[in-house]
Structure formats: C-alpha cells, structure tokens
N, C-alpha and C positions, 0 to 999 in steps of 0.2 A: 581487427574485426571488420567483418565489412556485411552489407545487410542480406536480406533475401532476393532472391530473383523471384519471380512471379509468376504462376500459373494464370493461363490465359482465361481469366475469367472478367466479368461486368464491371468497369466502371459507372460510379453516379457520382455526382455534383450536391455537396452542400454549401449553403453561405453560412456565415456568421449571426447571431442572432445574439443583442444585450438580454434576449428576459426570458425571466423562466416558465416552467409550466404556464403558471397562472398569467402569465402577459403581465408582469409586475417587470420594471424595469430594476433592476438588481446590478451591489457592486460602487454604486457611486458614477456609473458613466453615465452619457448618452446614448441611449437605445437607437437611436435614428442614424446615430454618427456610424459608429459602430455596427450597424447591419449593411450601413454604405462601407465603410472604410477597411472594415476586417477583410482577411485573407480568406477564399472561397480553398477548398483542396479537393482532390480526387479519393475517391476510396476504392480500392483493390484489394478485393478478397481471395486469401494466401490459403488458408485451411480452416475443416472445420473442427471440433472437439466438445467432448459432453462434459460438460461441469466446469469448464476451465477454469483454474484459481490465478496461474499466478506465472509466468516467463522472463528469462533471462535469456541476451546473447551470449555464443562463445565467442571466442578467436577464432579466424574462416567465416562466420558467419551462421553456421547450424543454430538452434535456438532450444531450449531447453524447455518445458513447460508439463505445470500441473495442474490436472484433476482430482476435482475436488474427492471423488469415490477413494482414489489411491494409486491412479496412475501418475509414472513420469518418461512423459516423451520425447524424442530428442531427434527433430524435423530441419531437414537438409536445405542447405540455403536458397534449392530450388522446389521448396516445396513439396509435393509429392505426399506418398505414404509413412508416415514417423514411427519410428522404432519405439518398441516399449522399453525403457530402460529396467533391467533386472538388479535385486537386490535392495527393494524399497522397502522401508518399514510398512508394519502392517496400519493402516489408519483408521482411528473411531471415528467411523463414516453417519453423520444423521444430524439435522438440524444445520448449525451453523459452522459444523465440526469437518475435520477429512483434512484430506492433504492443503498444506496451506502455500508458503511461498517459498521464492527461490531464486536463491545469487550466487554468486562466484564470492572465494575469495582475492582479496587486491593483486594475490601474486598468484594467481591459478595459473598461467602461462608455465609458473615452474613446479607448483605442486600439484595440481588438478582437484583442488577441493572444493567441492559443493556445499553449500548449507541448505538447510530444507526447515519448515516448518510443516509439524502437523498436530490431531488433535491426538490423544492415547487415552486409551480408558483406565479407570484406576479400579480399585475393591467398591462392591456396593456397585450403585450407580453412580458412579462419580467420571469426571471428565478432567482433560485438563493439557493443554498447550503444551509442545515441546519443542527443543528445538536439535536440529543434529547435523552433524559434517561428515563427509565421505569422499573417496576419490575417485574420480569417474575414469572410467576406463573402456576404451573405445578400440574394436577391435574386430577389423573388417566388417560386416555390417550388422557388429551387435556393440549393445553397451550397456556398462554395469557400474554397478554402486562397490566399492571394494571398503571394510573396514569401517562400516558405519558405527558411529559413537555419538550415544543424546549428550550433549554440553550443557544442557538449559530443560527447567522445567517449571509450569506454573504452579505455584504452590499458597496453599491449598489447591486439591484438584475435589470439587463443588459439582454437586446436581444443575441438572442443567446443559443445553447445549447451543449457547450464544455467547456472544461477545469473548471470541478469543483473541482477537486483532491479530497474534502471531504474524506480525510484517516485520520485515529485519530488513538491517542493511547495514555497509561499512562507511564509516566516515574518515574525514582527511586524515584523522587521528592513529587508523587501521583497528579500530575498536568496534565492536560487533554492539549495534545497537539494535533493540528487540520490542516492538510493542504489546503490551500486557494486559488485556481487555482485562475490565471489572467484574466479568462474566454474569452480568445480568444480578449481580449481587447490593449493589449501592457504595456500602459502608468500607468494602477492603479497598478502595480508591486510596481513603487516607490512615488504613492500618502500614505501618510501617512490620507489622509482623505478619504479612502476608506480601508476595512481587504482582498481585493481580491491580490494576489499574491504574500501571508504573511505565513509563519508556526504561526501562534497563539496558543499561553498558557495561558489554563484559570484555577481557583479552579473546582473542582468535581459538585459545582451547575453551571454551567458558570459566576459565578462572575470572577473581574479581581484582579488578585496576585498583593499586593501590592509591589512588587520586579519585576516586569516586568521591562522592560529597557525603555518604554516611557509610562509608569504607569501616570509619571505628566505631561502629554499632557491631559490625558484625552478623552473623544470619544472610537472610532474605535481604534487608534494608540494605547490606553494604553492595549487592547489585542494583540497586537505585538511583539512576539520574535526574529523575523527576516524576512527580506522585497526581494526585487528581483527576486521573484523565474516567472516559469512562470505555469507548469503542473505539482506538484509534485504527484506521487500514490504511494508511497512506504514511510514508515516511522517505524523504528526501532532504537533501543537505543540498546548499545553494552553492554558488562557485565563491563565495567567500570563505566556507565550510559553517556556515550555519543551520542550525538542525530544524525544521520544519516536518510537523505533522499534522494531516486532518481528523475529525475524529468525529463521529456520529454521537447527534446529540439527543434524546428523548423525542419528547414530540415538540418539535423546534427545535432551531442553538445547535446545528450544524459546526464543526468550528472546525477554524486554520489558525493553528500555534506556534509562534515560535519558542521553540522548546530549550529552557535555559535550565542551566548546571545548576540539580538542588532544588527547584523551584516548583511550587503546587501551584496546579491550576483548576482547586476547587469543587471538582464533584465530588459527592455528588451535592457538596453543601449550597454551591450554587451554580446556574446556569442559566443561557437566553432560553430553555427549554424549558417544558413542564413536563410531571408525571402522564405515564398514558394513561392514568386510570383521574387525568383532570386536577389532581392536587397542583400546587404552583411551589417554583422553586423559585430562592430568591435571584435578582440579573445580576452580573458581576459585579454591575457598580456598586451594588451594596455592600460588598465586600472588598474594599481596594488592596486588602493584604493578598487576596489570590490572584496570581496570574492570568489576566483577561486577554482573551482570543482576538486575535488582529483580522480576524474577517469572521461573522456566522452569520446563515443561511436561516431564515422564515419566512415563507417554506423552505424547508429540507432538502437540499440535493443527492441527500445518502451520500455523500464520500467512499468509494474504496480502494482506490491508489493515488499514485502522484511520482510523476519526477520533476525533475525542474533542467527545462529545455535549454542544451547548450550544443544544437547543430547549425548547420549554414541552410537547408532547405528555406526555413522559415525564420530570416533575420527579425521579423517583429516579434518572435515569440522568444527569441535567445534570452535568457532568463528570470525566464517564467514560469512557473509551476502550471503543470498539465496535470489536471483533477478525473478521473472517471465518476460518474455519477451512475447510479444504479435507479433510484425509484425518476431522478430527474432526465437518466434515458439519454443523457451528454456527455460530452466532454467539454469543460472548462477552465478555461483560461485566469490563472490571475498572478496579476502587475506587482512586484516587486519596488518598495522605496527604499532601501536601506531594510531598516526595521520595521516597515509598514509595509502594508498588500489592501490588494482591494482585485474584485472580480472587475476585469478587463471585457471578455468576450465569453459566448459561449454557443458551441455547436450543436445542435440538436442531432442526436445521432439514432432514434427512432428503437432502440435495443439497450439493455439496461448494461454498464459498460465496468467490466470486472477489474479491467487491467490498463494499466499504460507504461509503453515502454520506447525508448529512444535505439532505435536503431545506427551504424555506425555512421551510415551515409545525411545522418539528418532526419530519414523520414520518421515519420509515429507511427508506431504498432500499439495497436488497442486487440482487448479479447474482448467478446462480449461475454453475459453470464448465461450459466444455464445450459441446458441439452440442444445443442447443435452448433455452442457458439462459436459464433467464427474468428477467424485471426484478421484484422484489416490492416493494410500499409494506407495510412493519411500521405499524399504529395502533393506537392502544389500545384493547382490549376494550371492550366493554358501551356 
C-alpha cells in the first residue's frame, strides 16, 4: 500500500490543544504542557464528498470510501475525480441509517473481498443494520461489486432510525468483529435474545466461531462477544491485538472500552451518563460486576471512529488511538498504558470529523461529516 499523492490545494497549520469545548482541561494531563509540547501538523485537502461515512485503503494506494446516501467510491492515489463503484446494495438512506463502513478482508491481495456495512429496511417500518462481502473488481476505469452476499444482520430489526454503530473490523484472530447499536431501544443491550447492543465475532463467511463465549446457547447469543454497550462507532485493536472500542454515551459518559471476551459493560443499567429527558442512571461504580470504561468524556465528544496509530510520520503518536469527534469538531488523541488509557492531546479541527484512517506512508486521513465533507491528509509540520 502506499498513500495518496495530493492535489495542489491550501495548506493550514493547527497546534495541539489539552481542553475541550468548554476550556475544561480533560484526560488527566497538563493543558499547558501539552499545547507547548504536542506535535503541530499540516492539513492537505485530498477530495471533497457528501455524506461521507466511512474509507479504507487498497494496495497501490486508491482508497475506497462511503456515503452515507449509497454511494461507494473508489478515488485514485492522486486524487482527482472517483469512480462510482457499481453493484452496491440498495440502502435505507434517513436519519442515522445509509451506507455504513468499509474494510478489506486480511488476504484481499488474493481474493479481493470487500465488506460493507449498511442500513436495510425491513416489513412495516422497521430498520435494521447489515452487513455484506463482495469482490471488487476493477477493470480499466470502472469498478464493480461481483457476487455480493449479507453475512450479518441486526435482529430484531425496530422502528427507529439511530444507533446502528455497524463499524466492523478484522482482528489478529482473522475474525470479523461487528458493532451492534442498541438502536435507540435501551433494554436489548442486555437481552441475550436479540445481537442489538453486542460487539459480535463471527468467521470471514458470517458463520459463528465455535469458541465464542455463548456459542452453546445458540441463536443470536452464540454471535456474541460482549453485551452492554449502547452506540459504539469506533473499533480498533492495538498492536498487542487487544480490542478497543468507543462508544457514545446519553447525555454524558462518552466511553473508551476495552472490550473483553463475554463481558457486559452495563447499559443501559448503568452509566457516567443520564437519560436526555433528565432521569439519572446509576455511575459504574455502583455496579462493579459490569465492565467499567477506561476513559469517559463530560462533556461529550460524540466519538465516531478510531484506529490506533502504528506509522513513523508521527513517532509520539505510535500507539495511540486516533478518536474523531463529531459534536467536539476534533480529533483526539489517547495514551495507551498496558490496560489503561487516558486522553493525551487533542486537535481542534473546526468540522465535525466522521472518519479516521491511517494511511500506508504514516500520514492521517480524516473525512469530515456531512455534505461537502472533505478528505484531509494530517502531516507533520515544518
């Protein structure tokens, strides 16, 4: 892989900044240190797109990327005009719903298989997250979806059109892991007979591993890695191959989890957050039998991606988790201890930021959200 080349467009200059919105120093650091001592970078604007969800590189360096409406595009290492790629599923485009995310499988080099996330409509008004693989097929200057097949789907599919998290990704394992929004429901967090507000691990076809942790339940439950969550958008595994996800909390209680085999982390029984109509949840500590979150956010930085940075551009970030922030309009940074984290830095990026992704060279690609949003290359100042 190797990354984009650059269309000759504006550079600008941001620093690092410890606090959030509110001028609250956040994370556990030095606000002072940390807006002297963090890494300033460039931002280089690559291309624009409406709704952009979610991109992946290939090999060569083209990039892959989805809107949220239902397109998927596939834009050339130097930029330019992006091909619509042919043969996508049709998507239940409204609300929180549409095309969702998108990775390569581990050995696409030899099969060319894509996975894709989006919403589908069901009977009635119902909604409901899927997921599907296909083989992309490129072929002088068009490219196509060959043989698409959904492997995964949320069930129950519910009224409503939030909290689908549908963010996937492969772990050391080569096990396709899948995030399962609670879909704005509450309670199927901690139904074991419904996969909604579940991390799910399935095989590369979506069959279910026969080492799942309630494999011999059977159903829905036996695609279950771990239960409690309520919106996760961010999902990354660290170079140890530990699984790590962020995950929007109510109003408060933003949270960063590390997400372990079998284990409930509690919503909606409890949270650092409260109901938005004011009721109170209780905080983790009151519950120490659920799995309490190694970093949350009051105020909220909306979480909706994350990888965890393992280039040479930027040696102080090398593995660290790179967060986008939506309503906090960042990207941030945070510090890895073993099994502990904490918010390190964070960049004020002035646009609500949908995606991040690690280019081959080192640099960050971030998308923003929304109709116009752009594709930026972060590189290091000077």
């Amino acid at each position: 892989m190797r990354a984009f080349g650059l269309v000759a467009l504006p550079t600008l200059m941001l620093a690092a900044s410890a606090c959030n919105a509110q001028g609250e120093t956040v994370g556990g650091g030095n606000a002072a240190t940390q807006a002297q001592g963090g890494r300033p970078f460039a931002v280089q604007e690559v291309a624009k797109f409406d709704e952009p969800w979610a991109m992946t590189f290939l090999p060569g360096g083209h990039a892959l990327i989805t809107e949220k409406a239902g397109r998927l595009l596939l834009l050339a290492p130097g930029g330019g005009t992006p091909i619509a790629v042919a043969g996508v599923p049709k998507v239940d485009y409204g609300g929180q719903g549409g095309f969702g995310d998108v990775v390569l499988h581990p050995e696409f080099s030899e099969n060319n298989l894509v996975y894709l996330s989006w919403a589908e409509a069901g009977e009635g008004n119902t909604h409901g997250a899927v997921v599907g693989r296909a083989r992309l097929v490129r072929e002088g200057g068009s490219a196509r979806l060959d043989g698409l097949q959904t492997i995964w789907r949320q069930s129950p599919k519910v009224e409503g059109q939030g909290h689908y998290s549908h963010r996937i990704a492969f772990g050391p394992d080569r096990k396709l892991y899948i995030t399962s929004g609670e879909r704005q429901k509450f309670t199927p967090a901690q139904d074991m007979n419904q996969n909604l507000g579940k991390v799910i691990r399935l095989n590369d076809d979506g069959s279910v591993p026969a080492d799942n942790p309630f494999a011999a339940r059977g159903g829905v439950a036996a695609q279950v890695w771990s239960l409690g969550h309520r919106n996760l958008l961010g999902i990354a595994f660290d170079g140890q191959g530990r699984l790590w996800t962020n995950e929007m909390g109510p109003k408060g209680g933003d949270e960063l989890n590390l997400v372990e085999r079998g284990s409930n982390y509690g919503y909606p029984i409890v949270s650092n957050g409260d109901h938005y109509d004011g009721r109170p949840i209780p905080d983790h500590d009151t519950r120490p039998e659920f799995n309490a979150p190694e970093v949350t956010w009051t105020p909220v930085i909306s979480p909706s991606s994350m990888i965890v940075y393992s280039g040479a551009k930027f040696p102080a970030w090398q593995g660290s988790a790179l967060i986008g922030g939506l309503s906090s309009e960042a990207l941030i940074r945070v510090a890895f201890n073993g099994t502990s984290a904490r918010e390190a830095e964070r960049f004020p990026m002035g646009k609500r930021i949908r995606e991040v992704e690690q280019g081959a060279d080192g640099s960050v690609y971030v998308l923003e959200d929304g109709e116009g949003g752009r594709l930026l290359k972060l590189v290091p100042a000077g």
